[in-house]
C-alpha positions in Angstrom: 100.9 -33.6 252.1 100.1 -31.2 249.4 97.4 -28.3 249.2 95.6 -30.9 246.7 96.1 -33.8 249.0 94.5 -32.0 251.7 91.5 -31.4 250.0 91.0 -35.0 248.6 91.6 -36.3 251.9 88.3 -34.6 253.4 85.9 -37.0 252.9 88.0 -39.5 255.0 88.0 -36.8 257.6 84.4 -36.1 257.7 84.0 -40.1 258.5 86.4 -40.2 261.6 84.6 -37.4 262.4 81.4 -39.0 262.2 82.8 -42.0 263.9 84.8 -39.8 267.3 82.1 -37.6 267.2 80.0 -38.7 270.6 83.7 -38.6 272.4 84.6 -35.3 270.8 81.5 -33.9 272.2 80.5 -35.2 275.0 82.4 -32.7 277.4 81.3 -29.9 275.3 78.3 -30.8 275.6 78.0 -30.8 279.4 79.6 -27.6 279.6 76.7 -25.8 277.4 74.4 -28.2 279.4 75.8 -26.9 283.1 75.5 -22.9 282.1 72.9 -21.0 280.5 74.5 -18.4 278.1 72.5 -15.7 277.1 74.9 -15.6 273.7 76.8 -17.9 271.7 79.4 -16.1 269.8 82.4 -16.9 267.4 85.9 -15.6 266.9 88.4 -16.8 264.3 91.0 -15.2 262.2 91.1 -15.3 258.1 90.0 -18.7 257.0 88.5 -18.8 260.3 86.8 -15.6 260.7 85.0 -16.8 257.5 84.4 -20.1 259.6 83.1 -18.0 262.7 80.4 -16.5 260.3 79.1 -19.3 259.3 78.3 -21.3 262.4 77.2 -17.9 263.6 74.8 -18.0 261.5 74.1 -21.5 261.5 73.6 -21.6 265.3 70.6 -18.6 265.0 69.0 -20.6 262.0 68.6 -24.0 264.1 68.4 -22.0 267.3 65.4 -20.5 266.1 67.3 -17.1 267.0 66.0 -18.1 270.9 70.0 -17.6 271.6 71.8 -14.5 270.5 75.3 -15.0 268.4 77.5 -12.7 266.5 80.9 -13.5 265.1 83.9 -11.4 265.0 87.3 -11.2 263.6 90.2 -12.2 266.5 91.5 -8.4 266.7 87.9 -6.7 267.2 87.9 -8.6 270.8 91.7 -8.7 271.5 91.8 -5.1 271.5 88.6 -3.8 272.8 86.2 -3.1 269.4 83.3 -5.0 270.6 81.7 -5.9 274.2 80.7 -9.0 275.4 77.6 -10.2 278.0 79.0 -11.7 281.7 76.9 -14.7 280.9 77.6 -14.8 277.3 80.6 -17.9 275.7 82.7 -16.9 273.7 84.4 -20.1 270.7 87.6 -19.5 269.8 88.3 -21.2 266.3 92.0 -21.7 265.2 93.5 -24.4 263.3 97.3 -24.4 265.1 95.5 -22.8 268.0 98.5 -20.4 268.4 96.8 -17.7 266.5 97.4 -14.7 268.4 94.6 -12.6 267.6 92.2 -15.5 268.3 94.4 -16.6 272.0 94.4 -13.1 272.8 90.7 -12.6 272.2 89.6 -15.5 274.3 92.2 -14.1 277.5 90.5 -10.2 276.7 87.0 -12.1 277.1 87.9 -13.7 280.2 89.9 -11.0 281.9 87.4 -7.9 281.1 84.3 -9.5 281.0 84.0 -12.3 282.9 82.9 -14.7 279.7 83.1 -18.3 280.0 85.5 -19.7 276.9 85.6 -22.6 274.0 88.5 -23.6 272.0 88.0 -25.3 268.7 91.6 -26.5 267.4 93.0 -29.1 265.3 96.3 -29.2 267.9 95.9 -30.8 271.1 97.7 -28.9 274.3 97.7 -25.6 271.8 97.7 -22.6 273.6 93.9 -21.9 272.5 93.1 -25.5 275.0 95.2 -23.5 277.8 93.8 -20.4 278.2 89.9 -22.1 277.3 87.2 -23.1 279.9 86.7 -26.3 277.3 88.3 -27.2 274.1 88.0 -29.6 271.2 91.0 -30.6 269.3 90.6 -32.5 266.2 93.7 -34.1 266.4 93.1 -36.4 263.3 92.8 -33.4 261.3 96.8 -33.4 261.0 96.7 -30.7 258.1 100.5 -29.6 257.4 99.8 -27.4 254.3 99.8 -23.4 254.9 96.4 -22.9 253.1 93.6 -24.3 255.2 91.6 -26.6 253.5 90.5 -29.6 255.8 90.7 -28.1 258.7 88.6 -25.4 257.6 85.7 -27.4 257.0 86.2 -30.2 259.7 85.6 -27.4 262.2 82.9 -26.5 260.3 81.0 -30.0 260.3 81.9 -30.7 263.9 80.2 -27.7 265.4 77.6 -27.4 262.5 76.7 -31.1 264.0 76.9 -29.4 267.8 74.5 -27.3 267.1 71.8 -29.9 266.0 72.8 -31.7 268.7 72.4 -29.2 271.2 69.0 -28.0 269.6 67.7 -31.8 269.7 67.4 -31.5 265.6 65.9 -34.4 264.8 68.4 -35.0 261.4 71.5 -34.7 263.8 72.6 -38.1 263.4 71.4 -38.8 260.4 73.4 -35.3 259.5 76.7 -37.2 260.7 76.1 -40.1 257.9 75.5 -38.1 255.5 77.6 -34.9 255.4 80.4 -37.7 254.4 78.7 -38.9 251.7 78.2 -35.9 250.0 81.9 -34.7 250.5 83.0 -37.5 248.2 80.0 -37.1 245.4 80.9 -33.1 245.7 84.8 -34.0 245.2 84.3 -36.2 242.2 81.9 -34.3 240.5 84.3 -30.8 241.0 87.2 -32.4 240.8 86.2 -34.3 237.4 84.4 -31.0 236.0 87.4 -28.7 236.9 89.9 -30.8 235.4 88.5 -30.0 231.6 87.8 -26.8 232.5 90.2 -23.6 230.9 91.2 -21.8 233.8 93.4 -20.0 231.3 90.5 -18.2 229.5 90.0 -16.9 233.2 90.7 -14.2 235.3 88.3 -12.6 237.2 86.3 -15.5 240.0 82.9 -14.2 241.6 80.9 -16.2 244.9 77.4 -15.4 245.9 75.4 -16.3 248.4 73.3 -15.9 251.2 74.0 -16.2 254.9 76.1 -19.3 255.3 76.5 -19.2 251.7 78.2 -16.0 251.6 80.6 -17.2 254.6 81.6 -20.3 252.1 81.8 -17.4 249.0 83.7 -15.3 251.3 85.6 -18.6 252.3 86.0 -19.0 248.6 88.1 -16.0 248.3 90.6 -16.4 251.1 91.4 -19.7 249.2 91.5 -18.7 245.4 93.4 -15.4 246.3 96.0 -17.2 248.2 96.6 -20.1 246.2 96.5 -18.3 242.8 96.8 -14.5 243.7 93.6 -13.6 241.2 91.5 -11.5 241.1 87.9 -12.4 243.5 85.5 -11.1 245.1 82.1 -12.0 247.1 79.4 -10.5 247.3 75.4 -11.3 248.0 73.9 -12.8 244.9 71.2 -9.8 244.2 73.7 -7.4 245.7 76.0 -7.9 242.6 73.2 -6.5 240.3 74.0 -3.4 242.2 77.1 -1.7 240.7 79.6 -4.8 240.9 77.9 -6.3 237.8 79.8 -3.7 235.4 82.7 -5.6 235.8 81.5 -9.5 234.1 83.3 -10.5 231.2 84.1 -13.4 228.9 87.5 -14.0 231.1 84.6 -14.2 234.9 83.9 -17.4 236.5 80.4 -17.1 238.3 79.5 -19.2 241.4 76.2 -18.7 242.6 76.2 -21.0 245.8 72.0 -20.4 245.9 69.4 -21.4 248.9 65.8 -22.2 248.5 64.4 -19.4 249.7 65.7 -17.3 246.9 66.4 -19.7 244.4 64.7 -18.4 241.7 65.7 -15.0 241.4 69.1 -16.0 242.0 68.3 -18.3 238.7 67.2 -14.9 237.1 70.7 -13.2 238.1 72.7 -16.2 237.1 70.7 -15.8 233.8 71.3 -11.8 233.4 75.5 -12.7 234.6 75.7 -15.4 231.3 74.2 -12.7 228.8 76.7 -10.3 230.5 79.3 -12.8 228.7 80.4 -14.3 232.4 81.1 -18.1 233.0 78.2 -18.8 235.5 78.1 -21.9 237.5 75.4 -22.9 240.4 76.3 -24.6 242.9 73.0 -26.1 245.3 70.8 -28.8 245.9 68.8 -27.6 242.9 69.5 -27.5 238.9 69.6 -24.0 237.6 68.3 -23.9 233.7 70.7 -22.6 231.2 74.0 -22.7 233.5 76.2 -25.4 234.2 75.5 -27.0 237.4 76.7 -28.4 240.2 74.3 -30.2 242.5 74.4 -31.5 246.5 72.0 -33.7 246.8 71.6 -32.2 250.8 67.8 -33.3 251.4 67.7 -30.2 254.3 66.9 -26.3 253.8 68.8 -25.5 256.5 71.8 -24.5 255.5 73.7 -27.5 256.3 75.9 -27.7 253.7 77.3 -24.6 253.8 81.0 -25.8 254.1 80.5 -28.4 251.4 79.9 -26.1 248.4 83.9 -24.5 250.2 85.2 -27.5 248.2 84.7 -26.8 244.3 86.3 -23.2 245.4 89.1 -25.3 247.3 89.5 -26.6 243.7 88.8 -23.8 241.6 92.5 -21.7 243.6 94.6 -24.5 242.9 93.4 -25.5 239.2 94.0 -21.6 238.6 96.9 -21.7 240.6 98.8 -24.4 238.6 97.6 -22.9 235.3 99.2 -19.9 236.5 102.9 -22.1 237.1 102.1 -20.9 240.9 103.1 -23.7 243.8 99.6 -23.3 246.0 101.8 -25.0 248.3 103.9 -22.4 249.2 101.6 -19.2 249.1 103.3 -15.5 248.8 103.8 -14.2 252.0 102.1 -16.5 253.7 102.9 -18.6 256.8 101.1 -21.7 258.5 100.5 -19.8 261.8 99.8 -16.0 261.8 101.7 -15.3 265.3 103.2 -11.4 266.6 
């Protein structure tokens, strides 16, 4: 399948996850049940570093922060840049589940610290299962394209949906029914507003956001630089005001990926980036006046959506991409699996 296959394909995803998702979880689930961990934290690498952040941050926010949880890049762990609690779990995230940094992270956490281990893998019998206390493989999520795209935010629903479930939130399984939904609205509604869109005119691309929101804009980077080697960057949305701003033009594409809490004065900024001359485009559950728009109806202000509002940007690096005569299929030095 291609890079753009992969991304239409999500929703469809999202629904056998939905479907498996009681058997999926159901030894994970014991596992957290049987120990108490005094932290909960994430490791991934690239794409999945940016993954790691986000349910880092989404496990504190449904949590309540009653649970410590940090996230940290696969090398930071492997060789000995951060220190982890006895009684602490440490998820591994990796799509192939070969990634060394990531395998070598979860071994370092066993070995020097005693720290009980998760894999989350879309291979079954990977190497991340092996050296893991428990594992998930979403082994449906058969992804063959070197940019991570599904997989990226299959992962991302399946433990977002943990969580709830392990907090007893009351919306978990409504969550399940819905997230699916969404996906396919979302897809039309980018995929029909990037298609008349002139990529051309472009050449500098901008995310913002909070929290989860900057883990999807940071998220949002690793795709449109790999698939379309352009320049992007991401930063927090009032942060940008700070410096960064100098360098909007006519040729920047804006994406404000806003949460209710700050909503309106990421309005104002999206306002202040279009008179800078920028291209400005919010993405949320809300209409922003006097920018183009595009809205997730996601009834919740928690966050949930975080890795739904990756897909426009999934879109945005291979629209660019294409106009650029690039394959987004075969990346510049790029391989599926980052192995050493």
């Amino acid at each position: 399948m291609s890079t753009i296959d992969e991304i239409n394909a999500q929703p469809e995803k999202f629904e056998k996850l939905s479907e498996r998702y009681s058997d999926l979880s159901k030894d994970l689930m014991k596992f957290f049940k049987d120990n108490q961990f005094s932290e909960v934290n994430f490791v991934g690498c690239g794409t999945s570093y940016n993954l790691a952040m986000g349910l880092s941050h989404q496990f504190r926010r449904l949590g309540k922060e009653k649970i410590p949880s940090r996230f940290f890049s696969g090398s930071e762990v492997a060789f000995g840049l951060k220190k982890l609690k006895k009684d602490g779990v440490l998820i591994g995230l990796s799509r192939s589940g070969e990634s060394t940094e990531t395998v070598s992270a979860l071994e370092k956490a066993k070995k020097t610290f005693g720290v009980k281990t998760v894999g989350i893998t879309c291979e079954k019998d990977s190497s991340i299962t092996k050296v893991s206390d428990v594992s998930v493989a979403l082994d449906f999520v058969d992804e063959k394209s070197v940019v991570m795209t599904q997989s990226f935010t299959s992962m991302a629903f399946f433990v977002s949906a943990f969580i709830r479930h392990f907090f007893n939130v009351d919306s978990q399984h409504e969550y399940l029914q819905v997230i699916p939904q969404l996906a396919g609205k979302l897809l039309k509604n980018a995929s029909d507003f990037f298609d008349k869109f002139e990529f051309k005119e472009i050449s500098h691309f901008v995310f913002l956001g909070y929290d989860e929101y900057f883990a999807a804009s940071l998220e949002g980077v690793t795709k449109v630089t790999e698939t379309s080697l352009s320049e992007v960057e991401a930063y927090q949305t009032l942060e940008y005001r700070h410096g960064p701003k100098s360098k909007v033009t006519q040729r920047s594409l804006i994406c404000i990926l806003s949460n209710e809490v700050l909503h309106e004065e990421e309005a104002k900024v999206a306002i202040e980036l279009k008179g800078l001359g920028g291209n400005v485009i919010n993405i949320s559950k809300r209409e922003m006046k006097d920018v183009k728009n595009m809205v997730i109806p996601y009834d919740f202000d928690d966050f949930g959506d975080w890795f739904l509002r990756v897909i426009p940007l999934q879109i945005i690096g291979v629209k660019k991409a294409f106009e650029k005569g690039l394959n987004p299929d075969k990346p510049k030095n790029l391989t599926r699996v980052v192995k050493f």
